[in-house]
C-alpha atoms as a printed R data frame, in Angstrom:
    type eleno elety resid chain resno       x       y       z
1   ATOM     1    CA   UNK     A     1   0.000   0.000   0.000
2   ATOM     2    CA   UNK     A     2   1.313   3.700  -0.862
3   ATOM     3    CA   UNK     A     3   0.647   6.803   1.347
4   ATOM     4    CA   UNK     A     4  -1.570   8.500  -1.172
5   ATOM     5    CA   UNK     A     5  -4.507  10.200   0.213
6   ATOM     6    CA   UNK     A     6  -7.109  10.117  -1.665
7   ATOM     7    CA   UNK     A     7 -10.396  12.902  -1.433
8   ATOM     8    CA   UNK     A     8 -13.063   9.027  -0.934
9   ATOM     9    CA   UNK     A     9 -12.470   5.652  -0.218
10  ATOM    10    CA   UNK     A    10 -15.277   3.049  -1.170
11  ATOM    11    CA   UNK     A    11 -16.066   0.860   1.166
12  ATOM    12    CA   UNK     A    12 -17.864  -2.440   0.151
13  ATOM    13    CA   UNK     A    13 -18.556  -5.326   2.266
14  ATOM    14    CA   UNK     A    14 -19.055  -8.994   0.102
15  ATOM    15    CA   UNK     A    15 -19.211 -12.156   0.621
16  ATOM    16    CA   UNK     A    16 -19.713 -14.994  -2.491
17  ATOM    17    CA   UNK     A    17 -21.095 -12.312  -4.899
18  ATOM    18    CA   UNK     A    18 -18.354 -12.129  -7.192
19  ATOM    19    CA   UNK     A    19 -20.644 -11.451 -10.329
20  ATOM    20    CA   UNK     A    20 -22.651  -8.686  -8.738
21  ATOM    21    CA   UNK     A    21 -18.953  -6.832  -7.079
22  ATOM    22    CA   UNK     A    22 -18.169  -6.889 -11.011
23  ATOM    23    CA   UNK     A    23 -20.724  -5.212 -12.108
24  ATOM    24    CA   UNK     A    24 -20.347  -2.545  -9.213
25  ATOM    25    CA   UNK     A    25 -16.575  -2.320  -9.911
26  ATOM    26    CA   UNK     A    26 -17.492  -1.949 -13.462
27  ATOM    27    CA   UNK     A    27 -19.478   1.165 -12.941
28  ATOM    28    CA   UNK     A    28 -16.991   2.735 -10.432
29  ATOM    29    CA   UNK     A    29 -15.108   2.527 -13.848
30  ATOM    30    CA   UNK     A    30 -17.369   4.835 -15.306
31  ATOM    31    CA   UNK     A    31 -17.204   7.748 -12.564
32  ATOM    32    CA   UNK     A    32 -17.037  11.648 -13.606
33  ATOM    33    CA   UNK     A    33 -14.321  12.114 -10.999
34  ATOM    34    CA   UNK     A    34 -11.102  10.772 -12.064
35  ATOM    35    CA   UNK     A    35  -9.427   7.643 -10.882
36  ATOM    36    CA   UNK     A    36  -6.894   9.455  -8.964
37  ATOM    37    CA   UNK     A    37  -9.110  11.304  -7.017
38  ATOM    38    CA   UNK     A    38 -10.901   8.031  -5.099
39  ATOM    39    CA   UNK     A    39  -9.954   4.404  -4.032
40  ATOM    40    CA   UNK     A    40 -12.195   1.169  -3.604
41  ATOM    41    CA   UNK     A    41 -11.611  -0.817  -0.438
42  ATOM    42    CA   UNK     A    42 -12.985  -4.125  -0.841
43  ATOM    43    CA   UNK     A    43 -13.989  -6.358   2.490
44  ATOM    44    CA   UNK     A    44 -14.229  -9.734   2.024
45  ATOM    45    CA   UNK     A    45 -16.282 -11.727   4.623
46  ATOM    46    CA   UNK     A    46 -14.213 -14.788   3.748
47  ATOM    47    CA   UNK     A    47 -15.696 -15.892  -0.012
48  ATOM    48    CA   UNK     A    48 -15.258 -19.206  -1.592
49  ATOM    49    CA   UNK     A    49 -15.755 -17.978  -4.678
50  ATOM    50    CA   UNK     A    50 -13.788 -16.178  -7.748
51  ATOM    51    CA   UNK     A    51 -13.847 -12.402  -5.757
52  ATOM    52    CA   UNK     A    52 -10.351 -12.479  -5.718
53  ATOM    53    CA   UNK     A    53  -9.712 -13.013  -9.257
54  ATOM    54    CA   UNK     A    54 -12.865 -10.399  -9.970
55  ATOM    55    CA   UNK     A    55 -11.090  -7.759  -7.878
56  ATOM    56    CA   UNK     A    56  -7.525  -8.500  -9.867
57  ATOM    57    CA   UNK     A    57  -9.370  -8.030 -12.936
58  ATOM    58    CA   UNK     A    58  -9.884  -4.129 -11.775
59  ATOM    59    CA   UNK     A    59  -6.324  -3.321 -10.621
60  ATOM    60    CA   UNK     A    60  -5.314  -1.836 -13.273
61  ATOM    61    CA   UNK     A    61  -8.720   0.030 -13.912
62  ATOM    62    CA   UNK     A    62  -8.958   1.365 -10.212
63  ATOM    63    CA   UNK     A    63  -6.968   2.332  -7.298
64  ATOM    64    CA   UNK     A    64  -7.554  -1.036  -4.994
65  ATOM    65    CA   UNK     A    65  -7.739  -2.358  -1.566
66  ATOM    66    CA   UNK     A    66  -8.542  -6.254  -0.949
67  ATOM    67    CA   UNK     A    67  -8.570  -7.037   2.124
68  ATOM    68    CA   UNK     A    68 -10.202 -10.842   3.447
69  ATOM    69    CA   UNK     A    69 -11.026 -12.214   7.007
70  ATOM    70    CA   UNK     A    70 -11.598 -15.914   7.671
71  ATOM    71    CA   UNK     A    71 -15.584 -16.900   7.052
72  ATOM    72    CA   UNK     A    72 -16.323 -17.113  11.033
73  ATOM    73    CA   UNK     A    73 -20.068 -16.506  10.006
74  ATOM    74    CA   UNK     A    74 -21.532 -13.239   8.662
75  ATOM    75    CA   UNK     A    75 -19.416 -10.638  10.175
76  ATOM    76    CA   UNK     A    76 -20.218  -7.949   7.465
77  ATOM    77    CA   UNK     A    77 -19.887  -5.104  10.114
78  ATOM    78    CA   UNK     A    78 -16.119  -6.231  10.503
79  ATOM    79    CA   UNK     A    79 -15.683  -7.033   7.014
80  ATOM    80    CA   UNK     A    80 -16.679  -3.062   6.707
81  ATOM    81    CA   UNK     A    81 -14.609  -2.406   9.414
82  ATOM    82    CA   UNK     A    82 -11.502  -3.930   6.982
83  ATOM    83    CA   UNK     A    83 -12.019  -1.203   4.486
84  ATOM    84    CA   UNK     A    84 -12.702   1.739   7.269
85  ATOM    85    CA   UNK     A    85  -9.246   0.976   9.076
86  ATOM    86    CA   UNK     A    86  -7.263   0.995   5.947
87  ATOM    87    CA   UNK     A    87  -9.467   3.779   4.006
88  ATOM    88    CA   UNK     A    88  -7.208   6.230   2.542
89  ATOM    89    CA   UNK     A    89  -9.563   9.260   1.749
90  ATOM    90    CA   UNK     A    90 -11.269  11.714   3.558
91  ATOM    91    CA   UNK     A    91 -14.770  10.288   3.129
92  ATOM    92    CA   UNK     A    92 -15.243   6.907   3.607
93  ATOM    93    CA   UNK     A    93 -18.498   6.292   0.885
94  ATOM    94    CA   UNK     A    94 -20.351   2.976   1.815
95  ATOM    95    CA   UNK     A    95 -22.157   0.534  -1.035
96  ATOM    96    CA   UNK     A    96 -22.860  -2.281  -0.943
97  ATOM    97    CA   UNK     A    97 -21.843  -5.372  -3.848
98  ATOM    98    CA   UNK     A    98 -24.172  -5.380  -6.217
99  ATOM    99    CA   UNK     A    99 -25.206  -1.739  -6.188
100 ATOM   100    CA   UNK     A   100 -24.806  -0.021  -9.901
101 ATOM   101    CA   UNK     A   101 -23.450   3.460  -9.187
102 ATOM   102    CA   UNK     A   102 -24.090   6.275 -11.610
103 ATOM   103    CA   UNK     A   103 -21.373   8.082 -13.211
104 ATOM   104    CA   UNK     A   104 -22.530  10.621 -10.713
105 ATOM   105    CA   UNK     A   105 -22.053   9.259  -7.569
106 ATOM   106    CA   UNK     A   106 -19.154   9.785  -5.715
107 ATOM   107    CA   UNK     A   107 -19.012  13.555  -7.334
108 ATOM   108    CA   UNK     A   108 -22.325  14.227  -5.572
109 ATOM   109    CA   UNK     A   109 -21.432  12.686  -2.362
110 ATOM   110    CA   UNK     A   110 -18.104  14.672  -2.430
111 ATOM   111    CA   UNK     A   111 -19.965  17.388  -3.732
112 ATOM   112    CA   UNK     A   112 -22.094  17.287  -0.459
113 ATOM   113    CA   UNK     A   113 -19.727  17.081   2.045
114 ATOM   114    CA   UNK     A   114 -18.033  20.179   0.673
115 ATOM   115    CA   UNK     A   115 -20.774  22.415   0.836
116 ATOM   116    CA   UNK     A   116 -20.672  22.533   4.509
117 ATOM   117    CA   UNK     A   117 -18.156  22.245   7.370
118 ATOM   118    CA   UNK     A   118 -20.123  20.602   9.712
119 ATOM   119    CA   UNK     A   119 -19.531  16.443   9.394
120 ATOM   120    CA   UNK     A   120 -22.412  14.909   7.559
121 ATOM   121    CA   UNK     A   121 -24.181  11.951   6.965
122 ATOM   122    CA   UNK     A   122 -24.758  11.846   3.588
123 ATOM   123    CA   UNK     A   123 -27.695   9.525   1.973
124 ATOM   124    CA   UNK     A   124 -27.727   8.611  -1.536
125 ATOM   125    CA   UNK     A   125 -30.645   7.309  -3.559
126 ATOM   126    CA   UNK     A   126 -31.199   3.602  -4.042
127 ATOM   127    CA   UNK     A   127 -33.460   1.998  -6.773
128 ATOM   128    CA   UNK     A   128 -34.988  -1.112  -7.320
129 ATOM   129    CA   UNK     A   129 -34.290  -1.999  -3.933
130 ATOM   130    CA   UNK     A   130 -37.700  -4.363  -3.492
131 ATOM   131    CA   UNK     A   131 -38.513  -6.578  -1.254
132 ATOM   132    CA   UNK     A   132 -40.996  -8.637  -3.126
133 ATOM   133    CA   UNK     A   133 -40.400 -11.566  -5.743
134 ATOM   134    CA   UNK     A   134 -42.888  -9.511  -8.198
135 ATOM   135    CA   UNK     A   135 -40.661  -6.349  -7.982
136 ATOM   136    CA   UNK     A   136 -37.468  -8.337  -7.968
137 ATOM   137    CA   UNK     A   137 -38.513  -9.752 -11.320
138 ATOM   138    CA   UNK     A   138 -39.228  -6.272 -12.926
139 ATOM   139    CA   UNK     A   139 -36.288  -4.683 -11.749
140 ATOM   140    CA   UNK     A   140 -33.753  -7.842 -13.390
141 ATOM   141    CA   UNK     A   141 -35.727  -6.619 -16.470
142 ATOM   142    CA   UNK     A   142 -35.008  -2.985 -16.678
143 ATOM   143    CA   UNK     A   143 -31.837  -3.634 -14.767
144 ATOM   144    CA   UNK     A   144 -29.079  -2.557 -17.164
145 ATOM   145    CA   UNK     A   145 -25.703  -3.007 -15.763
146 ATOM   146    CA   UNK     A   146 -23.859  -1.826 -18.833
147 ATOM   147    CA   UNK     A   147 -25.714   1.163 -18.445
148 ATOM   148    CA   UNK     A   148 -26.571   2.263 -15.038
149 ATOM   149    CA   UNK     A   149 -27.308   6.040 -15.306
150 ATOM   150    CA   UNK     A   150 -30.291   4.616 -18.108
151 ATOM   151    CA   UNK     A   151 -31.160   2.309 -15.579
152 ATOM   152    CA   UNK     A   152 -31.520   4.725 -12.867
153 ATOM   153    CA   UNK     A   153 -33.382   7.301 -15.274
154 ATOM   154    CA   UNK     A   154 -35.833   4.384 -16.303
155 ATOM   155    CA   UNK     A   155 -36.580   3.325 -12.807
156 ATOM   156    CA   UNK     A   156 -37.333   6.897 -11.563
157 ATOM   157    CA   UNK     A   157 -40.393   6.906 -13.057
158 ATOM   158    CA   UNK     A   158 -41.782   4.173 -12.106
159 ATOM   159    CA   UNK     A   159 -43.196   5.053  -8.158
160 ATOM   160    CA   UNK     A   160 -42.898   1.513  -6.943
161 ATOM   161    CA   UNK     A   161 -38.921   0.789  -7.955
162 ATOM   162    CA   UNK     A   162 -37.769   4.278  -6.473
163 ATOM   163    CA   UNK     A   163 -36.095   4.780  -2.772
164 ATOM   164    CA   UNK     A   164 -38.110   2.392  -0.072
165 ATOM   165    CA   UNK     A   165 -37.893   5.255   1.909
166 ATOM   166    CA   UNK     A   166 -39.472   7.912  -0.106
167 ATOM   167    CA   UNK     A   167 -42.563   8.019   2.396
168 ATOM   168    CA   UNK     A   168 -40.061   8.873   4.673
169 ATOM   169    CA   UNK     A   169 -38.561  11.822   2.387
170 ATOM   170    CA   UNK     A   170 -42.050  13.156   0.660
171 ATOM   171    CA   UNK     A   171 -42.995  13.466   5.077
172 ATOM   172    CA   UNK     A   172 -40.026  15.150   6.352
173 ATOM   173    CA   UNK     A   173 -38.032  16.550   3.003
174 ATOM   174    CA   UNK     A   174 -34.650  15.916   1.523
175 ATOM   175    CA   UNK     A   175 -32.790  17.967   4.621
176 ATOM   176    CA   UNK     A   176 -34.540  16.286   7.549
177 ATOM   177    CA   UNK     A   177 -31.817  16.737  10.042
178 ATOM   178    CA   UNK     A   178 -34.296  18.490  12.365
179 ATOM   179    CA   UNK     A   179 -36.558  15.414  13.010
180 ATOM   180    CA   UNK     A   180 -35.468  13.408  16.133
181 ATOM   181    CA   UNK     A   181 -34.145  10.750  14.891
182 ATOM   182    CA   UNK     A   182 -33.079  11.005  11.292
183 ATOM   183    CA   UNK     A   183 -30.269   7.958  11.348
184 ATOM   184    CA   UNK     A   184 -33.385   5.537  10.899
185 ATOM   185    CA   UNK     A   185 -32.681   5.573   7.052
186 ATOM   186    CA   UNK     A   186 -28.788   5.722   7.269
187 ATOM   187    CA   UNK     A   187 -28.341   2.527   5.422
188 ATOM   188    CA   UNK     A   188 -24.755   1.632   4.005
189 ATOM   189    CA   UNK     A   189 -25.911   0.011   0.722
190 ATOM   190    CA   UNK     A   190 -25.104   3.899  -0.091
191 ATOM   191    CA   UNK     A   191 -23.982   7.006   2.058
192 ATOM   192    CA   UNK     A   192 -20.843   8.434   3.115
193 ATOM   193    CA   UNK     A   193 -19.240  10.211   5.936
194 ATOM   194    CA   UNK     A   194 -16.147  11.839   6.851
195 ATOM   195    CA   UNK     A   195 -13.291   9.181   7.744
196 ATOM   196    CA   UNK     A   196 -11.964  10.373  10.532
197 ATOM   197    CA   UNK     A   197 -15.780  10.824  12.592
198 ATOM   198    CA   UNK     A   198 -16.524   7.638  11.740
199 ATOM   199    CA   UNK     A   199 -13.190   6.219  13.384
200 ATOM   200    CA   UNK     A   200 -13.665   8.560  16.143
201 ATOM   201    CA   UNK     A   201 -16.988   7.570  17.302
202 ATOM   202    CA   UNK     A   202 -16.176   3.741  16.808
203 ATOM   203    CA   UNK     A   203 -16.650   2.451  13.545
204 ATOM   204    CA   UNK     A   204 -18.976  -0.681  13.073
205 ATOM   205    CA   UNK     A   205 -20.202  -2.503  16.319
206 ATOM   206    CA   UNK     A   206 -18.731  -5.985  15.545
207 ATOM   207    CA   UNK     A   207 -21.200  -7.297  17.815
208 ATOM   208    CA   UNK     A   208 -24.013  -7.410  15.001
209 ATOM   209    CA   UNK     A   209 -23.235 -11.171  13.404
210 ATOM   210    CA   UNK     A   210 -26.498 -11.206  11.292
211 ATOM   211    CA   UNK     A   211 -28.434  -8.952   8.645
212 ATOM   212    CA   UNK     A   212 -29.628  -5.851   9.685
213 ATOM   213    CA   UNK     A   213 -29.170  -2.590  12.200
214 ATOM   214    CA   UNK     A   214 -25.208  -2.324  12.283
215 ATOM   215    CA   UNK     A   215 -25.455   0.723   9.906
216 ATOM   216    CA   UNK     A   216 -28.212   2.146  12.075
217 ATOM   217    CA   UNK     A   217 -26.117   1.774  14.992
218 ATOM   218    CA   UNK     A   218 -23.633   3.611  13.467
219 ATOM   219    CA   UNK     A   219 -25.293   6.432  12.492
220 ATOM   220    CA   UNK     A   220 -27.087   6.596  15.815
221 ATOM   221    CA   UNK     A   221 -23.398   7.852  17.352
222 ATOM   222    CA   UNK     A   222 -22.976   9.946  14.378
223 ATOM   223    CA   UNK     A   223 -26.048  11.743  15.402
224 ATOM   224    CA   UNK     A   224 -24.860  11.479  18.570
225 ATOM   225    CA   UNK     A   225 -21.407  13.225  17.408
226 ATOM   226    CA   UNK     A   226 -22.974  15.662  15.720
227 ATOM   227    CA   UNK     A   227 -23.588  14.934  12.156
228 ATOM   228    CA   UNK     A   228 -26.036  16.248   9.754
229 ATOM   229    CA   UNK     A   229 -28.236  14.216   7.992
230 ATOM   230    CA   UNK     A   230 -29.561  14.479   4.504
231 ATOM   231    CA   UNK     A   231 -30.678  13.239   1.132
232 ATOM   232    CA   UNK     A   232 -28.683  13.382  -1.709
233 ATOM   233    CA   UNK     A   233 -30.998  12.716  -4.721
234 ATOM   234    CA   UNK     A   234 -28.312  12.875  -7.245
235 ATOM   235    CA   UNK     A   235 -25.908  10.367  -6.000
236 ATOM   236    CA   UNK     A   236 -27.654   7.071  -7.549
237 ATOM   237    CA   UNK     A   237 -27.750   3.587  -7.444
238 ATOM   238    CA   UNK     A   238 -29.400   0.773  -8.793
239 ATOM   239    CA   UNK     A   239 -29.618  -2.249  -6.757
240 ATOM   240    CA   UNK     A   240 -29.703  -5.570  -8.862
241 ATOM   241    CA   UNK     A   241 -31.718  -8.179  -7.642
242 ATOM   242    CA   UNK     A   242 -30.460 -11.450  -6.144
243 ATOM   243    CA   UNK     A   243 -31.777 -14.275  -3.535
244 ATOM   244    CA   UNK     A   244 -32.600 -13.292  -0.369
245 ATOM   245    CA   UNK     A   245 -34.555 -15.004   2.431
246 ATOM   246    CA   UNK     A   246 -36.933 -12.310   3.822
247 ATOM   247    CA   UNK     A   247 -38.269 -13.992   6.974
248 ATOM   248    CA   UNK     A   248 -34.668 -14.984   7.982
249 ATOM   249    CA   UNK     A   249 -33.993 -11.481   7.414
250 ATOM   250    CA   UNK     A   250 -36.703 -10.539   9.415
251 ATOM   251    CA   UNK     A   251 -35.870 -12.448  12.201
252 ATOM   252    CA   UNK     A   252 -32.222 -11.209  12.307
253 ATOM   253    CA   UNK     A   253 -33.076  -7.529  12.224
254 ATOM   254    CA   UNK     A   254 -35.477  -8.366  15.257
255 ATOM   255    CA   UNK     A   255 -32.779  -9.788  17.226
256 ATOM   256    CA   UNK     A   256 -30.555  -7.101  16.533
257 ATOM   257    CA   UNK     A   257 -32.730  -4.616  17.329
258 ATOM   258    CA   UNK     A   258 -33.285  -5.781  20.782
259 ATOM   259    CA   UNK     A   259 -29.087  -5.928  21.170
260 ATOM   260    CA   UNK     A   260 -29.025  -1.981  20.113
261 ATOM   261    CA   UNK     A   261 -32.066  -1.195  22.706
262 ATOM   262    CA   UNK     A   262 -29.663  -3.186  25.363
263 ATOM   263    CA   UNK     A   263 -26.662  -1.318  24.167
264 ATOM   264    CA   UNK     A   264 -27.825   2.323  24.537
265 ATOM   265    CA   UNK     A   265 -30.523   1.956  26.801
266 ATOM   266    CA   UNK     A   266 -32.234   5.344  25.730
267 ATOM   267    CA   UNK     A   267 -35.839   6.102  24.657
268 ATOM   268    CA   UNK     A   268 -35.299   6.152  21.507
269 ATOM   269    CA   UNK     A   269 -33.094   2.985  20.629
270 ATOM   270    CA   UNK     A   270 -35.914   1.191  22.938
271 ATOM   271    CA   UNK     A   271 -38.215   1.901  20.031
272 ATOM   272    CA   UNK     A   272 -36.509  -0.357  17.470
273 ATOM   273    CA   UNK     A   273 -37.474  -3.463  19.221
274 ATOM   274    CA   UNK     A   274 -41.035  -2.486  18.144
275 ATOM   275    CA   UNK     A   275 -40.545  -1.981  14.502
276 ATOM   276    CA   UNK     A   276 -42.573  -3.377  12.507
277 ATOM   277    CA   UNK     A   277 -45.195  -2.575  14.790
278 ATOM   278    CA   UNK     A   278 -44.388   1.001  14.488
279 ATOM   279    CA   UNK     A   279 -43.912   2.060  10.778
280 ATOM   280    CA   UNK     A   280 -40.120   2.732  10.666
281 ATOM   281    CA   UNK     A   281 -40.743   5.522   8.512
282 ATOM   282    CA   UNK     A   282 -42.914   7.718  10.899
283 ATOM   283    CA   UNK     A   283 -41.213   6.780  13.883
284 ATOM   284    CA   UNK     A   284 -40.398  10.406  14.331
285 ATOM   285    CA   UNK     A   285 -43.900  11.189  14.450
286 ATOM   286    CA   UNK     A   286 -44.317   8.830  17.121
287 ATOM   287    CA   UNK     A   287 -41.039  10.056  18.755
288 ATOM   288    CA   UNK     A   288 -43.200  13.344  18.586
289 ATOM   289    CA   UNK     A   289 -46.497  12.473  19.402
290 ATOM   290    CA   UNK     A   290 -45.453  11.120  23.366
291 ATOM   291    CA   UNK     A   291 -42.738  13.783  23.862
292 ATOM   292    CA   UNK     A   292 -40.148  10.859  24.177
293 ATOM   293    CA   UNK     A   293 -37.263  12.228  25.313
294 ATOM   294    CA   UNK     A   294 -34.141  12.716  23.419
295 ATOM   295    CA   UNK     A   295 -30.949  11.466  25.605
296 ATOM   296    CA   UNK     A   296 -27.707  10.136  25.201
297 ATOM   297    CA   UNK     A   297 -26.074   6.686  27.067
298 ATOM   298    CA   UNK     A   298 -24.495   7.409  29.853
299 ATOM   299    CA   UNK     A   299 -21.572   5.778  28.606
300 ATOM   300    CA   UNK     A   300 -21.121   8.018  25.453
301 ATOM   301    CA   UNK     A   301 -18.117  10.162  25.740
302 ATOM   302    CA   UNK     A   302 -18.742  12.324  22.205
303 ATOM   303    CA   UNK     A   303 -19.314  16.278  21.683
């Protein structure tokens, strides 16, 4: 590894997807900002597959990290943790394998962070991400990955295959760092945030060994270290479909809810245990509603 610093690094997380990290790696090929100007740090959560050899393929194309941990189980909060401890840029922008990024997207997310110097928490826009087999099947139809800005500009106008959280955005608004609790959509298949915060206020809890919550966790002690949060519309991604077991996945966020309301003990982290009982996307309203109170652990040692 050089000592270049670079103005992003790229996180991603994988594990046995090594046709969907080429297509991702393929469209960080196609970015407006210049090669030089970023790094991709890739995490591998111990793969069986070809995701070596994928990566090589890219070395020459892109400035690159690989960096693999022994399959122990899904550890993807570590396996980000890889790519945050040897992250060479300023920003440290988070997607996921198998996200399509426009040729857009790390200039907007840079873009974003410079326009203000307070640390944010910067959200980018995810399409296609669907959680039904019907919607799955639509999306590997329009799904180009040869073409993902076409992809993305298809997709936006169709209601159903934009953001999941756009009932959370068309309540509360692209800057919606004045609700209570705006980390509940800070989700890693796409945002980014200054390198040196996220170090600071502990990186990924390693705790989190199944799907779900790690990335809310995280941005819970960004908000907690004073980041803004906010939409960025025009940093893009298309996610392409692949197998998932969606009660599994329910199960596992449920359990790892529960662990964060344990961790911080505070009003609002005892909420999560309760999703989906309580709509994720108007918890703030509820948050709201019965004046629940907005304190920190006692344990948290931040701003």
């Amino acid at each position: 590894m050089t000592d270049d610093v670079f103005e992003c690094s790229v996180v991603i997380p994988t594990y046995n997807r090594a046709g969907l990290l080429r297509h991702t790696l393929e469209s960080l090929c196609r970015q407006t900002v210049p090669s030089n100007r970023f790094e991709v740090v890739v995490g591998d959560d111990g793969s069986s597959d070809e995701t070596a050899e994928v990566v090589d393929g890219f070395r020459t194309r892109l400035n690159l990290q690989y960096h693999v941990q022994p399959d122990e189980g899904f550890r993807a909060a570590a396996a980000r943790n890889l790519g945050v401890r040897n992250a060479r840029g300023e920003l440290c922008v988070f997607l996921d394998s198998g996200l399509l990024a426009d040729s857009g997207l790390l200039a907007a997310h840079l873009t974003a962070h410079a326009a203000m110097a307070r640390p944010q928490a910067v959200i980018g826009y995810i399409y296609g991400f669907a959680n039904d087999t019907v919607h799955l099947e639509e999306v590997a139809r329009l799904a180009d990955p040869r073409d993902p800005d076409g992809t993305a500009r298809r997709m936006a106008g169709i209601p159903h295959l934009c953001d999941m959280r756009e009932e959370f955005y068309s309540k509360y608004g692209d800057e919606f760092d004045w609700v209570p609790a705006p980390w509940l959509v800070f989700w890693t298949a796409n945002v980014s945030a200054r390198t040196e915060q996220i170090r600071r206020v502990g990186m990924f809890d390693e705790n989190f060994r199944s799907w779900g919550a790690e990335d809310l966790d995280l941005g819970y002690r960004l908000h907690l270290d004073g980041a803004r949060f906010r939409l960025e519309r025009t940093a893009r991604t298309v996610h392409l479909p692949h197998g998932k077991d969606s009660e599994a996945i329910r199960h596992s966020a449920a359990v790892n809810y529960r662990y964060m309301a344990r961790k911080y003990g505070t009003p609002y982290s005892r909420l999560l245990p309760l999703f989906p009982y309580i709509n994720p996307m108007t918890t703030n309203d509820v948050i709201e509603r019965y004046g629940i109170p907005d304190t920190a652990p006692s344990w948290w040692k931040g701003r």
